[in-house]
N, C-alpha and C positions, 0 to 999 in steps of 0.2 A: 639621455640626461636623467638621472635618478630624480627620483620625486622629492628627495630632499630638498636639491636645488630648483626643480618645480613650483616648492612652496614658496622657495625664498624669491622668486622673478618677481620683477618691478611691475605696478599697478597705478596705470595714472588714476587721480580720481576728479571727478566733475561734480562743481555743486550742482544746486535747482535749475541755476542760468547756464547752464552748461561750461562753465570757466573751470580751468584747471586751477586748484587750489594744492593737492598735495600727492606725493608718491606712496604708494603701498607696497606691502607684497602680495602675493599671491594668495597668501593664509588668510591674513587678514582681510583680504579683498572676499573670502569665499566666508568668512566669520561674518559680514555685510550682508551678504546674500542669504545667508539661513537665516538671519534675523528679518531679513524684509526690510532693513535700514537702506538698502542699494539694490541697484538692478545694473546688469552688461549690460552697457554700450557699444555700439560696433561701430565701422567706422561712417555707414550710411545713416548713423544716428535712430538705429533703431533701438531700442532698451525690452532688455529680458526679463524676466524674475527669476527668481531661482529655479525652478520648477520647468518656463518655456527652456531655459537654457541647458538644460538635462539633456530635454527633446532635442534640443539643438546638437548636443555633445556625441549624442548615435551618430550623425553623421559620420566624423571624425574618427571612431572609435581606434581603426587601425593608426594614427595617430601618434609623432614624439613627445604631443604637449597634452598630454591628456592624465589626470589624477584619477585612480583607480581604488576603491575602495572592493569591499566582498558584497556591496549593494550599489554602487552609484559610479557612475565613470562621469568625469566633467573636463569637459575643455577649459585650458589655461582662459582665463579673458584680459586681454590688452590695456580695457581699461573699465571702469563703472561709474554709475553717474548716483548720484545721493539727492530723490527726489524730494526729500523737505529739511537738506541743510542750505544755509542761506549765506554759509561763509563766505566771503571775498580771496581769490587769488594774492599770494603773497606778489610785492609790489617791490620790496627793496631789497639789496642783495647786501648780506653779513658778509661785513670787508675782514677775510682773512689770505693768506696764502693759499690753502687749497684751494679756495673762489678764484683766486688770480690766475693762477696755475689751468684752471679750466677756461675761464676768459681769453687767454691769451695763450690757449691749445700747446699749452706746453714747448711755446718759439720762443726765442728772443727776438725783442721787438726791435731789435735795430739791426741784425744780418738775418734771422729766418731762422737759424737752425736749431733741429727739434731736440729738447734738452729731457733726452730718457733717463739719466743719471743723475737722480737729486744734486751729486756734489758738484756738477756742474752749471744748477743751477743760481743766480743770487736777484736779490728784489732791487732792483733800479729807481731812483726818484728823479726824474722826467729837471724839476728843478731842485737843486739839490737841498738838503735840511737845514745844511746851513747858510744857504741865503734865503732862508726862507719858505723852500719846499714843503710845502706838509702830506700826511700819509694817509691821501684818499684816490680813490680810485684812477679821479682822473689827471691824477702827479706820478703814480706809479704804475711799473712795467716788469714784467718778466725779464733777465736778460743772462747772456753767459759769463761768463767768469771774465771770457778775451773783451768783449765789450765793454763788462764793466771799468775793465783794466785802463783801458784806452780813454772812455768815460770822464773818468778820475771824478772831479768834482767840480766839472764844468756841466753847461748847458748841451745838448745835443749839437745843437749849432756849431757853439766854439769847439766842440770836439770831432767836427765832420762826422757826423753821424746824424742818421737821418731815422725818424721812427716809419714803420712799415703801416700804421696806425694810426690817431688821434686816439689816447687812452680814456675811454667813460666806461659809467658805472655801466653795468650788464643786466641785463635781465632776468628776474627768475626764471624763467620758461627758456630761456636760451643757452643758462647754465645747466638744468637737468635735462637737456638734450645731448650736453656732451658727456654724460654718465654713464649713458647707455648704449647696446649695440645695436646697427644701424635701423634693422628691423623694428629695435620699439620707436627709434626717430620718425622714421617715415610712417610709423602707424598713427603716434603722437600728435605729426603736425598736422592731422588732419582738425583736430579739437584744440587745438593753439592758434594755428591762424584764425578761427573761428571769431575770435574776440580781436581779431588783426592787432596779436602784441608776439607776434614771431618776429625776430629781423632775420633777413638772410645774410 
C-alpha cells in the first residue's frame, strides 16, 4: 500500500468520554498527534502521545502500515481519543440515498438480492405517496426494479410481498461500519459497543 493511501485510511475519533464522535484520516489523525490535541488509542483502551507511540511504532517497523519519513517511522493507528474535547457523538442519520443504500446493505427488501448495478436499483415507499406515504426512513426501502414492478402502488400486503425488515432510521455508528473493510469493523466495535449503541 503506498503511503499515499496510508495517509488517506479511515481514523475513528473518541471524545474525552470515550464516545465515537467522528471519522478521520490518517493525516489528519497524525496533524492531532503532533499538536498534542490527541493521543492513540488501542483497543485495550490504552492511550499514547505522540512521542510513546514512535516508541511503540519500532516494534512494527518491518510492517505494511507503517509511515516512513528520513526521521521518524509511525504505525498507522486505528483510532485516537481527544482528551479535552467534550463533543457528543452524532445521534441522527441524514436521510439521503447513499444512507439508505448502506442501511439496507445494497438488497432489496422484499426478495434479498444484492443490487451492484445502480440501474437496477429504485427507492420503494413501504406505503405509497399517494395514499399518504411519506419520505422517511421508516416508509422507505431499497428495492429492485422486478419488485418495484410487481409492487405498483399498492401496500406490500396487497401485493404479496413481504419486507425481509421493518424499515427505521439507522444509526450513526452502524452506518460508518458498513464503509469500511472488515478489519477497521472489528477494531471499531470494540469503542462502539462501549457506549452499548452498536446494534448487531
Amino acid at each position: 500500500m503506498s503511503k499515499y493511501n496510508l495517509l488517506q485510511e479511515k481514523v475513528l475519533v473518541l471524545n474525552k468520554y470515550y464516545q465515537a464522535i467522528q471519522i478521520t484520516t490518517v493525516q489528519k489523525a497524525i496533524c492531532h498527534l503532533v499538536k498534542g490535541t490527541a493521543k492513540v488509542i488501542t483497543t485495550d483502551w490504552t492511550t499514547h502521545s505522540f512521542e510513546e507511540w514512535i516508541k511503540i511504532s519500532k516494534f512494527y517497523e518491518n510492517g505494511n502500515k507503517m509511515i516512513k519519513s528520513p526521521s521518524v517511522a509511525i504505525l498507522v493507528p486505528d483510532a485516537i481519543y481527544l482528551p479535552y474535547y467534550e463533543s457528543l457523538p452524532k445521534t441522527e442519520v441524514v436521510f439521503s440515498r447513499q444512507n439508505l443504500l448502506l442501511r439496507d446493505k445494497f438488497r432489496c427488501q422484499y426478495c434479498g438480492k444484492l443490487l451492484k448495478n445502480p440501474k437496477d436499483r429504485t427507492i420503494d415507499h413501504v406505503i405509497p405517496k399517494s395514499r399518504g406515504g411519506k419520505t422517511v426512513w421508516t416508509n422507505v426501502v431499497l428495492c429492485c426494479k422486478k419488485c418495484n414492478l410487481k409492487k405498483g402502488n399498492r401496500t406490500p400486503e396487497e401485493a404479496g410481498l413481504k419486507l425481509l425488515k421493518p424499515p427505521k432510521e439507522p444509526k450513526w455508528h452502524s452506518l460508518i461500519l458498513e464503509e469500511f473493510p472488515k478489519h477497521k469493523k472489528e477494531t471499531w466495535k470494540v469503542f462502539l459497543n462501549f457506549a452499548g449503541i452498536l446494534e448487531d
